[in-house]
KOLDRENRO-504423 format. One line per field, with one value per atom (N, C-alpha, C, CB): residue in one letter; atom name; x, y, z; residue number from 1. Coordinates in pm, whole numbers, padded with zeros to 5 digits. Glycine has a CB too. Example, Ala and Ser with C-alpha at 12.3 -4.5 7.8 and 13.67 -1.06 7.14 Angstrom:
// KOLDRENRO-504423
loro = [A,A,A,A,S,S,S,S]
nufi = [N,CA,C,CB,N,CA,C,CB]
x = [01319,01230,01320,01131,01285,01367,01290,01408]
y = [-00569,-00450,-00330,-00447,-00225,-00106,00003,-00060]
z = [00780,00780,00780,00905,00708,00714,00787,00572]
miti = [1,1,1,1,2,2,2,2]
This chain:
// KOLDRENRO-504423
loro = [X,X,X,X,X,X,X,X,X,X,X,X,X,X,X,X,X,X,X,X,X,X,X,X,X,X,X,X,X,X,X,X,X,X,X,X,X,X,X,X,X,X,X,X,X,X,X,X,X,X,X,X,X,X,X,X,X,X,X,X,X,X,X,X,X,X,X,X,X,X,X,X,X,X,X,X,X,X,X,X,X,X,X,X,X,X,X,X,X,X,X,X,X,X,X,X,X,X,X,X,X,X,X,X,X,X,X,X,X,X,X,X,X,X,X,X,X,X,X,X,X,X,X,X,X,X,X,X,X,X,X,X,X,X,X,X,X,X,X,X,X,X,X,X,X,X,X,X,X,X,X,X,X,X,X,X,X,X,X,X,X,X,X,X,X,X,X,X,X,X,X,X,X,X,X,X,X,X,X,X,X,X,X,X,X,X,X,X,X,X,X,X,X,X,X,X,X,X,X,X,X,X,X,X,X,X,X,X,X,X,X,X,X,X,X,X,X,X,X,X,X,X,X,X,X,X,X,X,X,X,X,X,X,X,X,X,X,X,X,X,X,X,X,X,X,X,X,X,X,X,X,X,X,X,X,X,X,X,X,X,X,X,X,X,X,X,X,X,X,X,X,X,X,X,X,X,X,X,X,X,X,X,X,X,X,X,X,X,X,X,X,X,X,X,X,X,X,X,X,X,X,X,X,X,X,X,X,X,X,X,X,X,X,X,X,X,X,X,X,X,X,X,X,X,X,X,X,X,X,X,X,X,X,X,X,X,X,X,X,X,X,X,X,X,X,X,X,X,X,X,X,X,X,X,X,X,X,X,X,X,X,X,X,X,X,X,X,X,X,X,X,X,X,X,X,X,X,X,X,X,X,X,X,X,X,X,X,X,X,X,X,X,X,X,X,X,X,X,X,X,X,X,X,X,X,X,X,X,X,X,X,X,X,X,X,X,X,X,X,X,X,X,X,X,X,X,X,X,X,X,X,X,X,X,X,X,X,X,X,X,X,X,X,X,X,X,X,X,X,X,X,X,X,X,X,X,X,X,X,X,X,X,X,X,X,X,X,X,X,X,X,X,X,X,X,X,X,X,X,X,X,X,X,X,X,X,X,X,X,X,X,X,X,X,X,X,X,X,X,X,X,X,X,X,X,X,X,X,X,X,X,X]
nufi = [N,CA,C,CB,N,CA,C,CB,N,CA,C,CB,N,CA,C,CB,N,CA,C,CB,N,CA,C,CB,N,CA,C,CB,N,CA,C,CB,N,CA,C,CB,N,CA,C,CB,N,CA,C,CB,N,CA,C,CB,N,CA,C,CB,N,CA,C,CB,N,CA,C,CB,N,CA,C,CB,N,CA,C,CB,N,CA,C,CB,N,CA,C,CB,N,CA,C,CB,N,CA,C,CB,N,CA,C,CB,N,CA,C,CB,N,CA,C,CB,N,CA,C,CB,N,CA,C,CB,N,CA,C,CB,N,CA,C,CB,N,CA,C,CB,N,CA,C,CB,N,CA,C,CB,N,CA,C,CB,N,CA,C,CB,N,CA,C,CB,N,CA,C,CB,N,CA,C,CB,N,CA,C,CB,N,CA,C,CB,N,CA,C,CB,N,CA,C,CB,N,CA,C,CB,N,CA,C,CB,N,CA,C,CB,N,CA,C,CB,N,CA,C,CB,N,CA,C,CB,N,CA,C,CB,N,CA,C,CB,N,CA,C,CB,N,CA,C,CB,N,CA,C,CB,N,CA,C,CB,N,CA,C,CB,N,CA,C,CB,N,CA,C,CB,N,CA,C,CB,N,CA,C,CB,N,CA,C,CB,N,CA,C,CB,N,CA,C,CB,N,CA,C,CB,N,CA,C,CB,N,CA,C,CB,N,CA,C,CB,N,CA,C,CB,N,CA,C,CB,N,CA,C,CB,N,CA,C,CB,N,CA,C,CB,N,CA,C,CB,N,CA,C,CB,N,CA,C,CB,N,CA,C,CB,N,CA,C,CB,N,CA,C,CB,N,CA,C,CB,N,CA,C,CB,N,CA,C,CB,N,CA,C,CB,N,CA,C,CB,N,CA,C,CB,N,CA,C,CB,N,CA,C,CB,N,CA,C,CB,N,CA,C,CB,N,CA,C,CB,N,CA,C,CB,N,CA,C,CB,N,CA,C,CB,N,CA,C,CB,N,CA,C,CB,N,CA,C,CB,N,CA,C,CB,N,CA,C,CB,N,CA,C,CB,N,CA,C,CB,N,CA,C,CB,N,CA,C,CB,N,CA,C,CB,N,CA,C,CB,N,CA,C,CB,N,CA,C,CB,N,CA,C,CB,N,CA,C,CB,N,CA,C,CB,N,CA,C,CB,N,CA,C,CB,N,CA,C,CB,N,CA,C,CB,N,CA,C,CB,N,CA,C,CB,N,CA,C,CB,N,CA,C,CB,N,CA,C,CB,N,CA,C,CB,N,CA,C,CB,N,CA,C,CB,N,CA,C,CB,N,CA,C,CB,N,CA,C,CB,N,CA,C,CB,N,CA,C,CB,N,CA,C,CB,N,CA,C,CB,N,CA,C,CB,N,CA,C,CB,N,CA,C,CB,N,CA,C,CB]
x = [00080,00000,00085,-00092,00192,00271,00417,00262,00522,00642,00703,00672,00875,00955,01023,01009,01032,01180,01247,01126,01371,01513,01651,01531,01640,01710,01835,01683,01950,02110,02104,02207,02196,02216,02215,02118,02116,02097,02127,01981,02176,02205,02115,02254,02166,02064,01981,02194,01917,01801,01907,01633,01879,01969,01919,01966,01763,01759,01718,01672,01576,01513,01401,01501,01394,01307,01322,01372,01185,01221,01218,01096,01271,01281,01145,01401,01050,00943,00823,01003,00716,00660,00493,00605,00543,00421,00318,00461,00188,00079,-00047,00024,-00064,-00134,-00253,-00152,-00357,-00464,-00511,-00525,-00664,-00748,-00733,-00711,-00626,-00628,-00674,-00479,-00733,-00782,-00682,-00833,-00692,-00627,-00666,-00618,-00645,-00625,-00528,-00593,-00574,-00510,-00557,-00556,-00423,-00464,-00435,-00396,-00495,-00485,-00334,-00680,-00277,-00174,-00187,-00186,-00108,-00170,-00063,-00178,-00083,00023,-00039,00049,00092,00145,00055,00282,-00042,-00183,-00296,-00279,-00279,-00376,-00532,-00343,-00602,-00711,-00822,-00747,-00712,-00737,-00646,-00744,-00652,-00551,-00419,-00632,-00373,-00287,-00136,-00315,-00005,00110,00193,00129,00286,00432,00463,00547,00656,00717,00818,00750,00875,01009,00911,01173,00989,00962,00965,01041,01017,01026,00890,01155,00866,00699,00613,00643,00595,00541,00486,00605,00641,00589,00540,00657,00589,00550,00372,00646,00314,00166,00128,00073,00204,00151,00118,00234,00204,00178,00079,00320,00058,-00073,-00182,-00092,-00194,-00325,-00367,-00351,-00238,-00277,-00287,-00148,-00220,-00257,-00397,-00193,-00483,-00630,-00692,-00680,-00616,-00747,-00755,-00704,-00588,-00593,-00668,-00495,-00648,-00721,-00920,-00693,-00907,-01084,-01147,-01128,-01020,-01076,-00996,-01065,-00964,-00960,-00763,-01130,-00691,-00534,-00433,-00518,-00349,-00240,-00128,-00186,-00041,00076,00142,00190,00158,00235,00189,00249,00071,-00003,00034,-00196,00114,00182,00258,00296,00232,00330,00387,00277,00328,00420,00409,00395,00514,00478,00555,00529,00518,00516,00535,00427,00661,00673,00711,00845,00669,00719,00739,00496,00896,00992,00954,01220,00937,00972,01088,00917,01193,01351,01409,01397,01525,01621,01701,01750,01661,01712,01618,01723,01518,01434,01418,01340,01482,01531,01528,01635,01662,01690,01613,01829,01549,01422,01337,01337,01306,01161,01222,01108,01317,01352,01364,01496,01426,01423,01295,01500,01177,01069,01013,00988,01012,00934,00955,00990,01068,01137,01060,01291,01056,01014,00846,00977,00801,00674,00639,00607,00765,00780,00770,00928,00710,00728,00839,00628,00885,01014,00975,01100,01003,01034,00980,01031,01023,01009,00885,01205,00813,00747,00850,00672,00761,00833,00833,00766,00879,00876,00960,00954,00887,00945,00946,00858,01084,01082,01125,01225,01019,01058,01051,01041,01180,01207,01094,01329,00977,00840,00899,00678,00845,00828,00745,00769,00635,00588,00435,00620,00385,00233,00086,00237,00018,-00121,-00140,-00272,-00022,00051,00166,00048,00221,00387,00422,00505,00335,00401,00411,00245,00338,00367,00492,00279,00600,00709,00673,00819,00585,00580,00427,00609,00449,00283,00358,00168,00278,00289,00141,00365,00143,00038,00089,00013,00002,00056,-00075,00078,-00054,-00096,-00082,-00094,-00191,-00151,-00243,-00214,-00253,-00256,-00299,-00063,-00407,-00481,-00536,-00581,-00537,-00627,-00756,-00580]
y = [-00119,00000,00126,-00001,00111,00252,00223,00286,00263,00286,00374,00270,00377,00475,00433,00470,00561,00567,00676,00703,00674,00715,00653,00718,00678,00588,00604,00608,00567,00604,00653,00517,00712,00828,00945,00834,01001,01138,01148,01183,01268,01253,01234,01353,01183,01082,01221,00971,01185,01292,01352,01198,01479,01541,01497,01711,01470,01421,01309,01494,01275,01168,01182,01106,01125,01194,01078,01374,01039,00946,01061,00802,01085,01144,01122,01143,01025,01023,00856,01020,00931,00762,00778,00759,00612,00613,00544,00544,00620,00531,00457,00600,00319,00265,00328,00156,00289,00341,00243,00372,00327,00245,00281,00098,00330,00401,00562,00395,00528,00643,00714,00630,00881,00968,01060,01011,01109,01240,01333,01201,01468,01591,01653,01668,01726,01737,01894,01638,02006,02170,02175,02297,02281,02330,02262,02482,02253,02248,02337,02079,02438,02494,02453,02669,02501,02470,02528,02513,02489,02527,02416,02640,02427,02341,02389,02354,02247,02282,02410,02166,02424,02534,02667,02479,02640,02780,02809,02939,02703,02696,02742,02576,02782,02833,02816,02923,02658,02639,02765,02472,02802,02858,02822,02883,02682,02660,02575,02548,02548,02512,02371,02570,02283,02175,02179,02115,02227,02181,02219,02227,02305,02314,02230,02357,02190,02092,01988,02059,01896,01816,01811,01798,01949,01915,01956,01989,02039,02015,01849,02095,01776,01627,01560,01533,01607,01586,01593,01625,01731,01744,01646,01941,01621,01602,01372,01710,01358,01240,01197,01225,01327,01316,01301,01359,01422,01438,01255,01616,01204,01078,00962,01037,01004,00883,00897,00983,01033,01027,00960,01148,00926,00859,00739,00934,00652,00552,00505,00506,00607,00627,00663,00737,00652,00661,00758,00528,00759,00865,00773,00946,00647,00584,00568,00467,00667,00608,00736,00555,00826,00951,00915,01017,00957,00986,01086,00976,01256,01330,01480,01349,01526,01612,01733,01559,01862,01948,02034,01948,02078,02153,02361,02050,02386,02559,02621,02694,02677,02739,02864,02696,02978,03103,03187,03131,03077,03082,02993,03087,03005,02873,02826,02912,02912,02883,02752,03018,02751,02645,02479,02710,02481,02381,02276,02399,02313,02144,02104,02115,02202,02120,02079,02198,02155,02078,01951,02154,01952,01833,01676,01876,01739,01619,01616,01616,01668,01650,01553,01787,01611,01550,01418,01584,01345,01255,01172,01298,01219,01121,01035,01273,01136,01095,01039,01190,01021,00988,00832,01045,00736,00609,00584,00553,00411,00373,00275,00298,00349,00404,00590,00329,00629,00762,00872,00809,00919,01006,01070,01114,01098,01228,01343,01281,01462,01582,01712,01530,01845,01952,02037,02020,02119,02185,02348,02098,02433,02546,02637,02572,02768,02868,02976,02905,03050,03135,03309,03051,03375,03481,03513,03526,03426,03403,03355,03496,03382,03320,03434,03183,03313,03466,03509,03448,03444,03489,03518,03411,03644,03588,03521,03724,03464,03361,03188,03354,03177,03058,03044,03063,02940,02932,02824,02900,02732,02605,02599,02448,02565,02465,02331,02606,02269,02148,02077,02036,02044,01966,01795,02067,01745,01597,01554,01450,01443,01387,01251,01424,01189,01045,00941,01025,00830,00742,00542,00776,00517,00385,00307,00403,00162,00099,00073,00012]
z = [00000,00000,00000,00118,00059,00109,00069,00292,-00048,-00053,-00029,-00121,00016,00092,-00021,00254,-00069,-00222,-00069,-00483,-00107,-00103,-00164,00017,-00305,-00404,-00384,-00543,-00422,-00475,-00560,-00506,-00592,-00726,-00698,-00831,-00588,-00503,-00387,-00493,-00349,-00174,-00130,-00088,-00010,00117,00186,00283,00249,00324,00438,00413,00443,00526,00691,00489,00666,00837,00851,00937,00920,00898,00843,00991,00722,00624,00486,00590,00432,00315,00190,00293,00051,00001,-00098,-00019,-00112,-00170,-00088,-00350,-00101,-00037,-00158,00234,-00147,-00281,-00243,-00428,-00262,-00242,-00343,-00156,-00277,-00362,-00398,-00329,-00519,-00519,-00435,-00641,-00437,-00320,-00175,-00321,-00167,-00018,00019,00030,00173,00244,00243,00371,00228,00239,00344,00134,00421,00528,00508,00662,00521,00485,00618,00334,00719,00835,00831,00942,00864,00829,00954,00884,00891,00995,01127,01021,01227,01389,01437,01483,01518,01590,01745,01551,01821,01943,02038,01960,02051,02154,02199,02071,02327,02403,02370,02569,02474,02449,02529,02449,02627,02708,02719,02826,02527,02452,02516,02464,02629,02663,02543,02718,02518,02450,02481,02430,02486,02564,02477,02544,02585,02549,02413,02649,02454,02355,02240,02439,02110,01992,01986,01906,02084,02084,02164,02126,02271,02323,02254,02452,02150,02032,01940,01985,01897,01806,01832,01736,01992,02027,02079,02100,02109,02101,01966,02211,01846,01734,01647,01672,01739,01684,01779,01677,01913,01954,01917,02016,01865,01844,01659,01854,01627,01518,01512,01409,01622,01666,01694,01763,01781,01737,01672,01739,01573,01475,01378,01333,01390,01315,01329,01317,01461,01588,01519,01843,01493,01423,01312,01378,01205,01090,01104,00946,01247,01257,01148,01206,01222,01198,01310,01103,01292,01383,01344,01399,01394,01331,01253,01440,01242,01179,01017,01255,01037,00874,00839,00843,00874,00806,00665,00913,00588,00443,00406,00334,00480,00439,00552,00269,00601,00715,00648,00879,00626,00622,00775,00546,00795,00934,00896,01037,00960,00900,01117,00750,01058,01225,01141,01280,01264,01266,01283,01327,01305,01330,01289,01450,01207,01193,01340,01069,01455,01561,01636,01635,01581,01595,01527,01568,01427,01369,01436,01332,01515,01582,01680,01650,01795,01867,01777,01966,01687,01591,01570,01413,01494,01429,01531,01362,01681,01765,01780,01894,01805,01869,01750,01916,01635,01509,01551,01347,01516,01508,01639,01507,01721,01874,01825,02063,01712,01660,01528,01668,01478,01330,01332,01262,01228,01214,01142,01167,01100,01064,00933,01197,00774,00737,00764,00650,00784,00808,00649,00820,00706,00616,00515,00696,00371,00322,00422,00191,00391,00494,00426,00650,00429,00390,00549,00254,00517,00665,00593,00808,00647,00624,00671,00559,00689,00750,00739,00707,00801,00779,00837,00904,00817,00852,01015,00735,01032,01124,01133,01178,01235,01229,01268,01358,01288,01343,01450,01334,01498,01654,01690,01741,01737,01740,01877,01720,01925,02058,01967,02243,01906,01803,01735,01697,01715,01662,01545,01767,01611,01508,01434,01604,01323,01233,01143,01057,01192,01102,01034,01196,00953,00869,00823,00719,00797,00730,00618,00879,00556,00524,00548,00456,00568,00626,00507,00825,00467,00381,00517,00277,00469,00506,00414,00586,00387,00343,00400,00321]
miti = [1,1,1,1,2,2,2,2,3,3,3,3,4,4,4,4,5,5,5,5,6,6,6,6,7,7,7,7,8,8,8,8,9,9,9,9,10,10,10,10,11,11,11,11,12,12,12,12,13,13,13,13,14,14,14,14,15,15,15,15,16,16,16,16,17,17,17,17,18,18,18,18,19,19,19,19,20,20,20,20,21,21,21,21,22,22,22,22,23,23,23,23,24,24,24,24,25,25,25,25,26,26,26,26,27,27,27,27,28,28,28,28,29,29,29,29,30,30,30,30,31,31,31,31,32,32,32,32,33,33,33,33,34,34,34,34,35,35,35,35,36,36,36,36,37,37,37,37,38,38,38,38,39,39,39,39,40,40,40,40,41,41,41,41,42,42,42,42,43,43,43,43,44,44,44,44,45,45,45,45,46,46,46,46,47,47,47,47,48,48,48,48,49,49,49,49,50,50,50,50,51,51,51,51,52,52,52,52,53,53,53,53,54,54,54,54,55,55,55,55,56,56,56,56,57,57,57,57,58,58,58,58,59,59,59,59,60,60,60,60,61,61,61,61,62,62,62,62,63,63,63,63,64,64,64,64,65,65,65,65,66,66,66,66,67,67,67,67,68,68,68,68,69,69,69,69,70,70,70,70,71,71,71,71,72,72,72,72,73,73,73,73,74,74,74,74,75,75,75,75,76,76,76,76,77,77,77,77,78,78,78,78,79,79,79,79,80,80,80,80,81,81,81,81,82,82,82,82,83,83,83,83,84,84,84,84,85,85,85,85,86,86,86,86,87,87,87,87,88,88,88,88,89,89,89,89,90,90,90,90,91,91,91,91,92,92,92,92,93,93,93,93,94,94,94,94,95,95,95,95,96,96,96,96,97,97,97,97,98,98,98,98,99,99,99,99,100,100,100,100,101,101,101,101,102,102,102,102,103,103,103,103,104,104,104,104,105,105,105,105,106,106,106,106,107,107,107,107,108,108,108,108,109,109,109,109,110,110,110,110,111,111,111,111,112,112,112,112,113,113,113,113,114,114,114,114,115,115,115,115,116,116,116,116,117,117,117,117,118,118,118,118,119,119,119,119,120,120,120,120,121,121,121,121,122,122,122,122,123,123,123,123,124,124,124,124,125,125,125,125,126,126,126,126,127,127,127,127,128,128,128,128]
């Protein structure tokens, strides 16, 4: 149902990250909107790593609704408001990532519809 290309011939993924994942037809798709770093009681950690880590909370829910998990991720889209933020995102991601690892784009933003927000992430996740 689900392939992880990261071929030879091209450099390897700079983190943990598959460089393409292919899905069969016939499978459920989920498209999950941004999630930034806010509780349900509008709660706002401070650092970017507790950020991201309830940005994958909340989005563990929403998976958990159409009967998915994080592991049925295929492609995560993350956006920092700092390149100083990088490497917590990146460890936190990772603590939530399955093995073969999602595709994934990570990119440097200007900011959000908040400036106490550092992190958004989105995914798409893939089920038979």
């Amino acid at each position: 149902m689900v392939t992880h290309h990261t071929p030879g011939g091209i450099r390897p993924p700079f983190a943990r990250y598959s460089h393409g994942v292919e899905v069969e037809a016939g499978a459920r798709l989920m498209f999950c909107s941004g999630q930034l770093g806010i509780g349900s009681g509008d709660a706002i950690p401070e650092g970017a790593a507790e950020q991201t880590r309830l940005c994958f909370e909340n989005i563990r829910v929403i998976l958990q609704s159409a009967g998915m998990t994080l592991a049925d991720i295929i492609r995560i889209n993350g956006f920092v408001s700092d390149r100083a933020y990088l490497k917590d995102y990146m460890a936190a991601r990772d603590e939530f990532t399955a093995d073969p690892p999602p595709a994934s784009t990570l990119m440097v933003v200007s900011g959000f519809a908040r400036e106490e927000f550092k992190v958004e992430v989105e995914v798409v996740a893939a089920k038979e």
